[in-house]
Residue, then its C-alpha position, 0 to 999 in steps of 0.5 A: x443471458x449467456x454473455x452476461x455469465x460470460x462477461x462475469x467469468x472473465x472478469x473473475x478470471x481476470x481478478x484471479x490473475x490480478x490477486x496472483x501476482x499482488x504480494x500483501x507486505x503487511x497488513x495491521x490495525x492503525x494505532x493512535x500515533x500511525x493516525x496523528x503522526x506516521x505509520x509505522x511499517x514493519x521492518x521486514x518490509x525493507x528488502x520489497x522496497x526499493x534501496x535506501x542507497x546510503x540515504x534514510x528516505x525514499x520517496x513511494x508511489x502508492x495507488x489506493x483501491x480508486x486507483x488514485x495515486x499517492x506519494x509517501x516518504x519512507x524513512x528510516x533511522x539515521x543512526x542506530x541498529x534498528x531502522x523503525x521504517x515509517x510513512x512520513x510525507x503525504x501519510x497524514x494527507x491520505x489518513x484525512x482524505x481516507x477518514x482512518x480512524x484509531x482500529x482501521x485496518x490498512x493492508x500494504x501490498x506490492x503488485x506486478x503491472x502488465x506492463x514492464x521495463x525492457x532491458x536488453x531485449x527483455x521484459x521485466x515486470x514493474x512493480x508497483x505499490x498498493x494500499x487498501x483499507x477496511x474500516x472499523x465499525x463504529x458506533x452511532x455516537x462516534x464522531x463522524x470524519 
């Protein structure tokens, strides 16, 4: 009995330490077009992703909840003032497999892996993106996914 307390301190302490280094970048309820076309991001989001370098796109490995790992396309506006950043490329293949529907929340987080890159001698932590969902409750009638 007393290692089965052990063994579920541990791993909440290892939870604990996992949740300490996760940054959530935003969190929101998807709209009618985030579920049909794209995701919108909010714009703040910019400065955690990597560089656009001149470009519009860049590519994002994103790991869900299973650990399964998947590639979006972030884009932004070619022209104009105001970037609108969205999930392009491989979001509506994850909305299907996912089942999201119209109300569903998605949380978008960045989280510091244990291992790292070494420069010159030094560790640096890699950083890696995350996504979770939390569905709605809908009711008996809806249709299923």
């Amino acid at each position: 009995m007393a290692s089965k307390g052990k063994k579920a301190f541990h791993e909440s302490k290892a939870k604990q330490k996992q949740a300490k280094k996760r940054r959530v970048l935003f969190s929101k309820r998807v709209s009618r077009t985030d579920v049909l076309k794209r995701l919108a991001i909010p714009t703040e989001c910019l400065a955690f992703l990597p560089r656009f370098c001149g470009g519009h796109a860049l590519e994002l490995s994103v790991r869900d909840e299973n650990g399964h790992c998947w590639t979006f396309v972030c884009s932004i506006r070619k022209t104009g003032a105001y970037q609108k950043p969205v999930l392009q490329q491989g979001w509506r293949e994850f909305v299907l497999a996912k089942c999201l529907h119209v109300g569903d929340r998605v949380t978008f987080y960045e989280q510091e892996s244990e291992d790292g890159i070494k420069i010159f001698g030094s560790i640096l932590p890699r950083s890696r993106y995350g996504i979770e969902i939390e569905k709605t409750m809908r009711p008996l009638t809806a249709r299923p996914c």
